[in-house]
py3Dmol code that shows the C-alpha trace and the ligand (Angstrom):
import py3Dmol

protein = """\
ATOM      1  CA  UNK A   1     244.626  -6.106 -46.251  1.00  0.00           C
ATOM      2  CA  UNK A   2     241.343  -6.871 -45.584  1.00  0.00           C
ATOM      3  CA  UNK A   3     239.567 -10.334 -47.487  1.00  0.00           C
ATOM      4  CA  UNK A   4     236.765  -9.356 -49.887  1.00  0.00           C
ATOM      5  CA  UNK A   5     234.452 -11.841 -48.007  1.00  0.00           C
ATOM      6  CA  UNK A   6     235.801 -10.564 -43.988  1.00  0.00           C
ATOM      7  CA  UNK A   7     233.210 -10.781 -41.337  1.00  0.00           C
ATOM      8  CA  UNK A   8     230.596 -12.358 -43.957  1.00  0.00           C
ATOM      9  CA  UNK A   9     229.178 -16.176 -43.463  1.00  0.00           C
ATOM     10  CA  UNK A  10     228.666 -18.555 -45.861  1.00  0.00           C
ATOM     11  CA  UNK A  11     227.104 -21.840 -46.853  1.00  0.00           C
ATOM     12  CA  UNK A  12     228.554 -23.909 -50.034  1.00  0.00           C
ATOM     13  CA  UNK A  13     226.943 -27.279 -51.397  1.00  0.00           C
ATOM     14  CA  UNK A  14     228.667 -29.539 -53.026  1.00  0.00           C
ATOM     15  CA  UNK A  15     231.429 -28.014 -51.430  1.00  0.00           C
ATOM     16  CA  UNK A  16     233.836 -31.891 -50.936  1.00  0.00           C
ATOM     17  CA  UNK A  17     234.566 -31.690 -54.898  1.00  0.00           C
ATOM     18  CA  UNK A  18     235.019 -29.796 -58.046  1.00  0.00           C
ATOM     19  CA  UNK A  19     234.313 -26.239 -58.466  1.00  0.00           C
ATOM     20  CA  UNK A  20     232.565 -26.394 -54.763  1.00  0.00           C
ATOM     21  CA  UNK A  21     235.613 -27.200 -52.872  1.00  0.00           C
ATOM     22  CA  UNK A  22     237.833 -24.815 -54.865  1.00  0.00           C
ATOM     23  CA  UNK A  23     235.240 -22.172 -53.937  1.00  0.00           C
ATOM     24  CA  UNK A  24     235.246 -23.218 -50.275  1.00  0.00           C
ATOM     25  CA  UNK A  25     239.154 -22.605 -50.265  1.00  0.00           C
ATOM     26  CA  UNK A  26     238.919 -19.209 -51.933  1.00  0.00           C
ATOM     27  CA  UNK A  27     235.980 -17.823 -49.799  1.00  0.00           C
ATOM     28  CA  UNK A  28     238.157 -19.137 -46.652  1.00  0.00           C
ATOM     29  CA  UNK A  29     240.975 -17.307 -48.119  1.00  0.00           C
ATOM     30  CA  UNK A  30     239.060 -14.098 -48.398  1.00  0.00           C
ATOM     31  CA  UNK A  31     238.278 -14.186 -44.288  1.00  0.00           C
ATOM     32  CA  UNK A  32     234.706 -15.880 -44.460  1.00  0.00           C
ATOM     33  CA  UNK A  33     233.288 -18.424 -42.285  1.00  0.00           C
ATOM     34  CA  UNK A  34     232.251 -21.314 -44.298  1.00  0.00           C
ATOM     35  CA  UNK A  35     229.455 -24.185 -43.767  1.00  0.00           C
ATOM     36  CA  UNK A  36     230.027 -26.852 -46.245  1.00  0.00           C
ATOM     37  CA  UNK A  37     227.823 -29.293 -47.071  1.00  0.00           C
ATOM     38  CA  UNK A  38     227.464 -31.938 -49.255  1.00  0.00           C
ATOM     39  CA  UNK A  39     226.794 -35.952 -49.066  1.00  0.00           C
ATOM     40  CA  UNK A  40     230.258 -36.797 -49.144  1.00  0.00           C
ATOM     41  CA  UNK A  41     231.148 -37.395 -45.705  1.00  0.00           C
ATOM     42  CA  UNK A  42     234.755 -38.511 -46.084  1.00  0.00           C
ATOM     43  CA  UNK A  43     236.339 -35.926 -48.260  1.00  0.00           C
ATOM     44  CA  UNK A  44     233.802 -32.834 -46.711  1.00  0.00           C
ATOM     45  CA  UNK A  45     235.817 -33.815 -43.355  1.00  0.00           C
ATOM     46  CA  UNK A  46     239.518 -33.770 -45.255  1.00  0.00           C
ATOM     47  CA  UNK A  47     238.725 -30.775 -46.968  1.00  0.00           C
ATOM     48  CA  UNK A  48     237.397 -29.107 -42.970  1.00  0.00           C
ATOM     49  CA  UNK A  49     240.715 -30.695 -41.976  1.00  0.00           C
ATOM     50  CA  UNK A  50     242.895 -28.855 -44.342  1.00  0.00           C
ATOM     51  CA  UNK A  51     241.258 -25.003 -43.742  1.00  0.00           C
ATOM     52  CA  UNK A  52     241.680 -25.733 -40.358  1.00  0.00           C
ATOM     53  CA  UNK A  53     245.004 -26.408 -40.461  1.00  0.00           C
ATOM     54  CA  UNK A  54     245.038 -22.813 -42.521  1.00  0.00           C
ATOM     55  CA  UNK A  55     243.526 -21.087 -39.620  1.00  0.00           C
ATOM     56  CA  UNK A  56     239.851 -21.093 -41.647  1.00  0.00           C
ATOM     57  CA  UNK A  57     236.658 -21.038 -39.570  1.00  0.00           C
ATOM     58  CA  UNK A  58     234.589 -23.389 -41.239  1.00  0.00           C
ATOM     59  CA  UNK A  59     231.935 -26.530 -39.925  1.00  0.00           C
ATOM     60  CA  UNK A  60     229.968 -28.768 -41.645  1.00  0.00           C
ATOM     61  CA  UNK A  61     227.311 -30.760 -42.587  1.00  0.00           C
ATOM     62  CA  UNK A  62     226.977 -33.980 -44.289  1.00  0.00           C
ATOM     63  CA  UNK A  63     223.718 -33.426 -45.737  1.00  0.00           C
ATOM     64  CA  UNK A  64     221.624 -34.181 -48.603  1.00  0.00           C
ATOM     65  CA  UNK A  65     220.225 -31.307 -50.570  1.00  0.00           C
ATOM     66  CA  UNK A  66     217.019 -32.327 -51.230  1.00  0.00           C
ATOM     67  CA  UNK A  67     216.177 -33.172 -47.833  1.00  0.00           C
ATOM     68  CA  UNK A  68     214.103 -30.826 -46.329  1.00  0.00           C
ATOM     69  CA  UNK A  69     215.019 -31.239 -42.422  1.00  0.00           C
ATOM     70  CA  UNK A  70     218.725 -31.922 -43.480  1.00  0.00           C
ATOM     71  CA  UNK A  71     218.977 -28.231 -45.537  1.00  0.00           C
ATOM     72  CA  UNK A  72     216.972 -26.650 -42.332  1.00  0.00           C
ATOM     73  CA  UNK A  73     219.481 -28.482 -39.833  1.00  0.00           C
ATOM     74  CA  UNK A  74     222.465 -27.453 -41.972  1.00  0.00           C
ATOM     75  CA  UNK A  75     221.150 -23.830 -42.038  1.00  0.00           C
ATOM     76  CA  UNK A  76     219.824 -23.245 -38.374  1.00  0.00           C
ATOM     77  CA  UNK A  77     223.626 -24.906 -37.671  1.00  0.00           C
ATOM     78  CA  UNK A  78     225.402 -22.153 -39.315  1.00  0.00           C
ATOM     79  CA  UNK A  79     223.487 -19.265 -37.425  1.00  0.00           C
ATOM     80  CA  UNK A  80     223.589 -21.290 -34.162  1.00  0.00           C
ATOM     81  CA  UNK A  81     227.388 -21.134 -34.481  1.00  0.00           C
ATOM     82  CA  UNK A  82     228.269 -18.024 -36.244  1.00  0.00           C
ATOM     83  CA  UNK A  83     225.005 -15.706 -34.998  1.00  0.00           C
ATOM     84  CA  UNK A  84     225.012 -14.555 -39.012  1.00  0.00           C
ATOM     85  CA  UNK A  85     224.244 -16.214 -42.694  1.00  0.00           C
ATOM     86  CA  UNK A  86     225.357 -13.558 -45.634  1.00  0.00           C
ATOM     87  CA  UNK A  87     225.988 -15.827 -48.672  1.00  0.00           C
ATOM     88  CA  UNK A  88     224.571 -19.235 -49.887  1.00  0.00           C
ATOM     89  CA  UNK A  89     226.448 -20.726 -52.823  1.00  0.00           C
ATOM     90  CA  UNK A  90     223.898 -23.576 -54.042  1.00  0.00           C
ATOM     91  CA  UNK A  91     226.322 -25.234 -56.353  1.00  0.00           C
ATOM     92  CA  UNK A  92     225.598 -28.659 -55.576  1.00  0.00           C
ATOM     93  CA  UNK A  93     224.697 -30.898 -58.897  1.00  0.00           C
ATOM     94  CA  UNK A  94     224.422 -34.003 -60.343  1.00  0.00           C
ATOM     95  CA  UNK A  95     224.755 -34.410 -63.925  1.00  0.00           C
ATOM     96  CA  UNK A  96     222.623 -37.061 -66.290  1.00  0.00           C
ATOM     97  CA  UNK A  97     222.930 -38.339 -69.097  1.00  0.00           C
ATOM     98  CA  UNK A  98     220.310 -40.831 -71.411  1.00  0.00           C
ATOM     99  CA  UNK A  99     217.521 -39.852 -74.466  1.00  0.00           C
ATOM    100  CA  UNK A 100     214.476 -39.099 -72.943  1.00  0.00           C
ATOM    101  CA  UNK A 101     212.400 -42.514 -74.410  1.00  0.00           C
ATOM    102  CA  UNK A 102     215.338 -44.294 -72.621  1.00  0.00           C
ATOM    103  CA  UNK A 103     215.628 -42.538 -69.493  1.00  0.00           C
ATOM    104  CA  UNK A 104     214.085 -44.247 -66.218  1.00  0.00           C
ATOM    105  CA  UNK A 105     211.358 -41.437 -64.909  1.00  0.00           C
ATOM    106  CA  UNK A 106     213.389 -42.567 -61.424  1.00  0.00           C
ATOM    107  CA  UNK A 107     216.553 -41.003 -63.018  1.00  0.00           C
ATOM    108  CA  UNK A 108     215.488 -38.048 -64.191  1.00  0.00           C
ATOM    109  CA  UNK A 109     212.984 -37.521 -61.099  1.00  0.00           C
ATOM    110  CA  UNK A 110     216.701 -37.465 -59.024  1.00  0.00           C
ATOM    111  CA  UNK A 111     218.116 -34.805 -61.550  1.00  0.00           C
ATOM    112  CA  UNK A 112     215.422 -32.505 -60.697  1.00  0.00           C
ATOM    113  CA  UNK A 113     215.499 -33.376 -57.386  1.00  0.00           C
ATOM    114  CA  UNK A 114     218.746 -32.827 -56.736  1.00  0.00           C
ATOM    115  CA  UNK A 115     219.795 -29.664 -59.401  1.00  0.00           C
ATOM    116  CA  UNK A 116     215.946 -27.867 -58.679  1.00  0.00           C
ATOM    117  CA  UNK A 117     214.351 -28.778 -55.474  1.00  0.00           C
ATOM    118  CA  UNK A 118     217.871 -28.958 -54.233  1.00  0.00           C
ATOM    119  CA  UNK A 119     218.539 -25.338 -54.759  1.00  0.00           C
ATOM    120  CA  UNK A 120     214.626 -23.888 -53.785  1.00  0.00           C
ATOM    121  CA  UNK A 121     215.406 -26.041 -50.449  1.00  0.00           C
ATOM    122  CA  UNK A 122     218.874 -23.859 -49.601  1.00  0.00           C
ATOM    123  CA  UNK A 123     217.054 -20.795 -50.464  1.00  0.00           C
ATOM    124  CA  UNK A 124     214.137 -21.521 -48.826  1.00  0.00           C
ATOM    125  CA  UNK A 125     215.796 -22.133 -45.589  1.00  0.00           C
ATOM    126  CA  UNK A 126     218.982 -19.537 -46.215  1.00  0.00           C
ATOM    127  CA  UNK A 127     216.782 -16.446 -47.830  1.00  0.00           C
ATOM    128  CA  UNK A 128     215.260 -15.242 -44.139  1.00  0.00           C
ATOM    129  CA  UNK A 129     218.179 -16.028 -42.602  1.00  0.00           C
ATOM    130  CA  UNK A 130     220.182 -13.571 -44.896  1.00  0.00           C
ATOM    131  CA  UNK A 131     217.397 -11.112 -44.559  1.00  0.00           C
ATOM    132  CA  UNK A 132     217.928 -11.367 -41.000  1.00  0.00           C
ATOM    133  CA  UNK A 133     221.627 -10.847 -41.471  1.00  0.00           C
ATOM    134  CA  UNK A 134     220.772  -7.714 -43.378  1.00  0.00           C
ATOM    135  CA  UNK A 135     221.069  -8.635 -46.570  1.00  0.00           C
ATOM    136  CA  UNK A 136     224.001 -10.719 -48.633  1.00  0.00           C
ATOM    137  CA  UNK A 137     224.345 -12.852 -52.299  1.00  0.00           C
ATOM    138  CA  UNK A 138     222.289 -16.188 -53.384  1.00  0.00           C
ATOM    139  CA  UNK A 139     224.756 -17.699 -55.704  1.00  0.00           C
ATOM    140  CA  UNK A 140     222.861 -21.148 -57.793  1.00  0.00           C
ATOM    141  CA  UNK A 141     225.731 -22.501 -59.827  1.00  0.00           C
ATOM    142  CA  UNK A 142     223.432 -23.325 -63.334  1.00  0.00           C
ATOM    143  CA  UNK A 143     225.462 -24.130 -66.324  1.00  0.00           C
ATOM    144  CA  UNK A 144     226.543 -23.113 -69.650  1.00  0.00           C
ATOM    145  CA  UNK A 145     223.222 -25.796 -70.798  1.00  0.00           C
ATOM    146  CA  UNK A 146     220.969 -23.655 -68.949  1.00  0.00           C
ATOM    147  CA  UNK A 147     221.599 -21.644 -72.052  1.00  0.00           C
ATOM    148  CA  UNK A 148     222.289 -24.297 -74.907  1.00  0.00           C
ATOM    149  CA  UNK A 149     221.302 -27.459 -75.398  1.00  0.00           C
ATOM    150  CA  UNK A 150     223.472 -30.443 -75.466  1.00  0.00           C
ATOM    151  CA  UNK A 151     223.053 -34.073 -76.688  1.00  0.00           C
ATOM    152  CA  UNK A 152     221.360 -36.129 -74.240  1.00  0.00           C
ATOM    153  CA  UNK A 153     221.396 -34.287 -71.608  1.00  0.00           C
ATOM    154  CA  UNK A 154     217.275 -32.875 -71.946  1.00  0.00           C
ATOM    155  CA  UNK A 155     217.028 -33.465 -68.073  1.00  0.00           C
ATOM    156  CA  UNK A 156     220.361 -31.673 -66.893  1.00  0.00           C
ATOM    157  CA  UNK A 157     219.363 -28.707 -69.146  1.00  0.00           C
ATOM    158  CA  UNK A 158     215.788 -28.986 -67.590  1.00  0.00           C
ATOM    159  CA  UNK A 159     217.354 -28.532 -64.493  1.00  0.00           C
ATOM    160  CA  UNK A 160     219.720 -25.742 -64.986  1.00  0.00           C
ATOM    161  CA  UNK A 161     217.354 -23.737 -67.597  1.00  0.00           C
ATOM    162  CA  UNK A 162     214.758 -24.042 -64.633  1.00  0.00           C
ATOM    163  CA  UNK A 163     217.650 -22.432 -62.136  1.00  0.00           C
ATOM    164  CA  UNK A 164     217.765 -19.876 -64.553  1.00  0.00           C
ATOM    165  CA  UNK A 165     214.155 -19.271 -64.359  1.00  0.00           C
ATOM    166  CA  UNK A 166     214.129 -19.388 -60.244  1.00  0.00           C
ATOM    167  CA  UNK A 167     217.325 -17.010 -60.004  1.00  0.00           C
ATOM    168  CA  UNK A 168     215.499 -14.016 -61.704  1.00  0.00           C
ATOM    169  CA  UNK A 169     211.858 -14.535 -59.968  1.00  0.00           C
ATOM    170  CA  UNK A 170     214.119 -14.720 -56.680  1.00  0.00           C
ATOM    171  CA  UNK A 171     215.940 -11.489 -57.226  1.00  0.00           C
ATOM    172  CA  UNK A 172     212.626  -9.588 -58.170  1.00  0.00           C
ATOM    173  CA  UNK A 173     211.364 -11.159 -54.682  1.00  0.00           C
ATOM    174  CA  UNK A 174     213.734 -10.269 -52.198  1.00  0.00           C
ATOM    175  CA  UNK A 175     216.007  -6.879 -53.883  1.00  0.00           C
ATOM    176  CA  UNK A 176     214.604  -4.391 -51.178  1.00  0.00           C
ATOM    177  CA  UNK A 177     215.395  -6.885 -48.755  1.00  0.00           C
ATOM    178  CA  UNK A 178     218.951  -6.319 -49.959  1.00  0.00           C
ATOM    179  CA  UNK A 179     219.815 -10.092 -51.358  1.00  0.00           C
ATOM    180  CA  UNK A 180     221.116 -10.122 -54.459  1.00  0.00           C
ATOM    181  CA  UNK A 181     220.485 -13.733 -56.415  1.00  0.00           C
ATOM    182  CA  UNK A 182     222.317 -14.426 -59.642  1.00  0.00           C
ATOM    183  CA  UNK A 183     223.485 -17.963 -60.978  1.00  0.00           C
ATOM    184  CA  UNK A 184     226.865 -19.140 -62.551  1.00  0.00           C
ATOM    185  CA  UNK A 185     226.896 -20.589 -65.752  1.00  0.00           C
ATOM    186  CA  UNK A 186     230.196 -22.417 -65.978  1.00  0.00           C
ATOM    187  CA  UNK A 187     231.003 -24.234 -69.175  1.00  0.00           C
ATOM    188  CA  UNK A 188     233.072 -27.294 -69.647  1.00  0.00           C
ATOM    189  CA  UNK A 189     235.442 -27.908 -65.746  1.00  0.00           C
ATOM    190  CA  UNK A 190     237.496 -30.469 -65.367  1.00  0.00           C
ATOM    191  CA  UNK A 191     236.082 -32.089 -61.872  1.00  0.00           C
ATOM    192  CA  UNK A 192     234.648 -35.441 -61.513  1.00  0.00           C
ATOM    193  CA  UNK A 193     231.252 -34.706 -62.618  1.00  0.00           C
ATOM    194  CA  UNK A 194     232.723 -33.854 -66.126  1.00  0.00           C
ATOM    195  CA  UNK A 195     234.360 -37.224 -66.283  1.00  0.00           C
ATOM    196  CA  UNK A 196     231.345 -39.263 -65.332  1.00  0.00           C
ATOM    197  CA  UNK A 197     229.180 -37.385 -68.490  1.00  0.00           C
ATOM    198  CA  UNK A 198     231.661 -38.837 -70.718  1.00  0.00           C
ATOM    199  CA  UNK A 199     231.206 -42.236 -68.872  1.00  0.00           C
ATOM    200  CA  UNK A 200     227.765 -41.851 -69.461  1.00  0.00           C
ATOM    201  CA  UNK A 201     227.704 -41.006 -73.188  1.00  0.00           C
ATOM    202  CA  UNK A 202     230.105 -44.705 -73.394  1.00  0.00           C
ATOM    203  CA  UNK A 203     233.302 -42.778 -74.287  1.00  0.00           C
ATOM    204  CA  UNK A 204     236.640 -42.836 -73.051  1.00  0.00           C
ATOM    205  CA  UNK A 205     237.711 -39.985 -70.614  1.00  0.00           C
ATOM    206  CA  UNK A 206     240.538 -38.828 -73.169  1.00  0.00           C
ATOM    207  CA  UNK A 207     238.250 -38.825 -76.346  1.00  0.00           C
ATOM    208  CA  UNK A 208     235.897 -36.673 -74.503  1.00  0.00           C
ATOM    209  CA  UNK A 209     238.116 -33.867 -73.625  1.00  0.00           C
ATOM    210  CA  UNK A 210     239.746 -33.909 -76.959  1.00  0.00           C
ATOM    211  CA  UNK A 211     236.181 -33.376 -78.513  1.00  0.00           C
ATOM    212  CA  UNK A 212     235.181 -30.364 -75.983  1.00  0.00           C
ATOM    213  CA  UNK A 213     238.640 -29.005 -76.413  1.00  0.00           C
ATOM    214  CA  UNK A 214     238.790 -29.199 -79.908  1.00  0.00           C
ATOM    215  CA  UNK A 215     234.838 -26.800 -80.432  1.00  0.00           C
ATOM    216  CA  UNK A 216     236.432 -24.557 -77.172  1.00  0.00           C
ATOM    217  CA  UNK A 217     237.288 -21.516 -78.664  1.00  0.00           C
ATOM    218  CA  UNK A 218     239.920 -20.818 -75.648  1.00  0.00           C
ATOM    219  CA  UNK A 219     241.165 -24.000 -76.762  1.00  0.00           C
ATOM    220  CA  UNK A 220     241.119 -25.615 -73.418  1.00  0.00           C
ATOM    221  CA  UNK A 221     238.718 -27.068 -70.214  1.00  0.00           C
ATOM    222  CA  UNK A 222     238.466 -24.758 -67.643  1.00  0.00           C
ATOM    223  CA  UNK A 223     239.632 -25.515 -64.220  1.00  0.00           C
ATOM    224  CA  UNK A 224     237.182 -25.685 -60.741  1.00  0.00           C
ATOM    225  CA  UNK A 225     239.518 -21.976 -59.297  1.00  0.00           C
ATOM    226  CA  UNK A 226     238.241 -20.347 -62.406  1.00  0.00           C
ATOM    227  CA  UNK A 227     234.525 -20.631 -61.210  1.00  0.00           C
ATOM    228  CA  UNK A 228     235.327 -20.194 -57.790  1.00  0.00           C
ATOM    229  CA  UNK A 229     236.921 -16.879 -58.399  1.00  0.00           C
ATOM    230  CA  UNK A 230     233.310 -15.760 -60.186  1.00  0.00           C
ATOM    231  CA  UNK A 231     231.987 -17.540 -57.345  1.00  0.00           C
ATOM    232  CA  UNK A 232     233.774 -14.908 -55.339  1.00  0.00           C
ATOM    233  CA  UNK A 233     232.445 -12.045 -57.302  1.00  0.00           C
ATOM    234  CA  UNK A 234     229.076 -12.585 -57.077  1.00  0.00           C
ATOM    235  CA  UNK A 235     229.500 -13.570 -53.177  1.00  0.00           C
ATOM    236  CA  UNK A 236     231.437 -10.376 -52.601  1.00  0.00           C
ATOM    237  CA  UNK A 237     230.023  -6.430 -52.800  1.00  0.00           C
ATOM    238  CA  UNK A 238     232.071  -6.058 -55.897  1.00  0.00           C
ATOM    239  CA  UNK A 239     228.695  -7.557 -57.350  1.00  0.00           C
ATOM    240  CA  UNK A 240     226.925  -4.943 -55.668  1.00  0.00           C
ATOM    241  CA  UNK A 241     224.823  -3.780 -58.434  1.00  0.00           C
ATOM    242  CA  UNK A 242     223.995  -7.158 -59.909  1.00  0.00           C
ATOM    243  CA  UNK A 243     221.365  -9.377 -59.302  1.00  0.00           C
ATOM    244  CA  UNK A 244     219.009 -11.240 -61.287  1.00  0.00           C
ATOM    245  CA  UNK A 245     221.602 -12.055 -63.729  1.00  0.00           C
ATOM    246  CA  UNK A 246     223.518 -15.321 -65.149  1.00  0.00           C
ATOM    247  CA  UNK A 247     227.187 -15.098 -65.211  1.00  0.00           C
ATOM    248  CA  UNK A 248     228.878 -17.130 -67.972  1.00  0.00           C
ATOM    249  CA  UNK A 249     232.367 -18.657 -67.365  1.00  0.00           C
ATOM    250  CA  UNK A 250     232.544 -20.866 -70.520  1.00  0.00           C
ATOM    251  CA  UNK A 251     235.486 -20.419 -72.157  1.00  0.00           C
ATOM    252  CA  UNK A 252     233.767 -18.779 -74.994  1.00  0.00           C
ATOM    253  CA  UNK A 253     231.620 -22.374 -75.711  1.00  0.00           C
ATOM    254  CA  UNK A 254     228.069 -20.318 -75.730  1.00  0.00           C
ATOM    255  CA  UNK A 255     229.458 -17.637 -78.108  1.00  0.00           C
ATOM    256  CA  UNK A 256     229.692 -20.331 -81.042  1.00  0.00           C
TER     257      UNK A 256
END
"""
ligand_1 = """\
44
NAD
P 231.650 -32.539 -58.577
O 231.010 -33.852 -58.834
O 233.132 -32.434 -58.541
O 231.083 -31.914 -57.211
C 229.729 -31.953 -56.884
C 229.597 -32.176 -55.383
O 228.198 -32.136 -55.063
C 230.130 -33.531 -54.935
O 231.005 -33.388 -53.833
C 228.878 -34.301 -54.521
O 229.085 -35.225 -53.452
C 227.943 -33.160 -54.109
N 226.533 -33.536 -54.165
C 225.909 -34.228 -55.157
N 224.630 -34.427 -54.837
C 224.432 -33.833 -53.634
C 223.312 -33.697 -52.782
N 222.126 -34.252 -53.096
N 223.454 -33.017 -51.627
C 224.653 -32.488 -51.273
N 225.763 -32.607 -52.033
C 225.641 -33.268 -53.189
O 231.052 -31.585 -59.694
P 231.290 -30.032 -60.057
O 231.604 -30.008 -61.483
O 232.126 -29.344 -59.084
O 229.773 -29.549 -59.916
C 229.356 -28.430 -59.160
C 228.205 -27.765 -59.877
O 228.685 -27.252 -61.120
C 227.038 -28.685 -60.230
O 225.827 -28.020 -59.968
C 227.207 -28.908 -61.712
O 225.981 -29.205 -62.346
C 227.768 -27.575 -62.149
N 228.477 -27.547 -63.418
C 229.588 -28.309 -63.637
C 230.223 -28.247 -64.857
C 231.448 -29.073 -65.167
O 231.831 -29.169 -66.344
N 232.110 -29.653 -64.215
C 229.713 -27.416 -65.872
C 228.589 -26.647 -65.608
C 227.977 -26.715 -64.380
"""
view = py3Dmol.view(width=600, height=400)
view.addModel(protein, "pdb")
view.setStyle({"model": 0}, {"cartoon": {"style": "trace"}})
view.addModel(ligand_1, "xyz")
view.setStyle({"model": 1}, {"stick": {}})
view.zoomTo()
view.show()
């Protein structure tokens, strides 16, 4: 049987770790040809390694998101080698944590830089490409605090609120050029960026989960395959009719 993502091309961010790489597995799995990227040089190239080894088409780049020339290198890459670009999943983030009268303008300049200009920079470069390609699915990966707020975390919920924002001007922009653009607003996963937000708020990794898990009203963290496979729908024409939109994978944590 066919793979829901056969003969399509795709780019991931943040695609070495977390919900990225789990993503980057299941789009391989579903026939694509994948261009990861992310600034992770080591495990990018054990993760290329391993869907090799599976029989996976797949190259990548180590590049840095908010780079200009290094998203435009990464892109013109992908269509140099597979002549196509269908799907960019912009799911690379960095989280942040600090009070805003406390928080060094540098740090929460990055956040932006990273979560925002990040993501306008892969569409910016990917959106012609795909309209070349005749059309395809802009995936930003948001977050559950695009919708809610969250102790100190104002500039990570700037960021993702503002992804919010981009995803629906995008999809008004470029729907009769037959790109759909939604974003993915996962709640609590348990990948390494979770883990350094509890470093950040001075409390110990176990405490932390115990106090998400205990106000989760599925009672538990979600895991990195459980975004990738909405990850999959909104890459995939099973989304066909949806654009614009924010898909939440939360475990029920926005519904409180
Ligand atoms: P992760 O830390 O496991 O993975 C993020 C990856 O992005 C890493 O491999 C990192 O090297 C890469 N990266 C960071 N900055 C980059 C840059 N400038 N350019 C290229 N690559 C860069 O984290 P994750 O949880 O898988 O995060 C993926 C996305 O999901 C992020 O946008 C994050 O904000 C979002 N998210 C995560 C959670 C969660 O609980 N884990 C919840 C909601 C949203």
């Amino acid at each position: 049987m066919a793979g829901r993502l056969e003969g399509k091309v795709a780019i991931i961010t943040g695609a070495a770790s977390g919900i990225g790489a789990a993503s980057a597995r299941l789009f391989a799995a579903e026939g694509a040809r994948l261009m990861l990227v992310d600034t992770n040089h080591q495990a990018l190239a054990s993760l290329v390694e391993n869907l090799e080894r599976s029989g996976a088409q797949v190259i990548s780049s180590q590049a840095d998101v908010a780079r200009p020339t290094e998203v435009a290198a990464a892109v013109d890459a992908t269509v140099a080698k597979f002549g196509h670009l269908h799907v960019l999943f912009a799911n690379a983030g960095i989280s942040g944590r600090g009070l805003v009268p406390e928080m060094p303008l540098e740090e929460f300049d990055r956040i932006l830089e990273v979560n925002l200009r990040g993501a306008f920079l892969c569409a910016r470069y990917a959106i012609p490409q795909i309209a070349i390609s005749g059309g395809g699915s802009v995936i930003f990966t948001a977050s559950e605090l695009a919708l809610v707020g969250s102790p100190g975390a104002a500039a990570y919920c700037a960021s993702k609120a503002a992804l919010l924002g981009m995803t629906r001007a995008l999809a008004l922009d470029h729907g009769k050029q037959g790109i759909r653009v939604n974003c993915l607003c996962p709640g609590a996963v348990d990948t390494p960026l979770l883990w350094r937000s509890a470093e950040r708020l001075g409390r110990s990794v176990d405490e932390y989960r115990a106090e998400i898990i205990s106000r989760m009203p599925l009672g538990r963290i979600g895991q990195p395959e459980e975004i990738a496979r909405a990850a999959l729908f909104l890459a995939s024409d099973d989304s066909s009719f949806m654009t614009g939109a924010a898909l939440v994978v939360d475990g029920g944590w926005t519904a409180r």
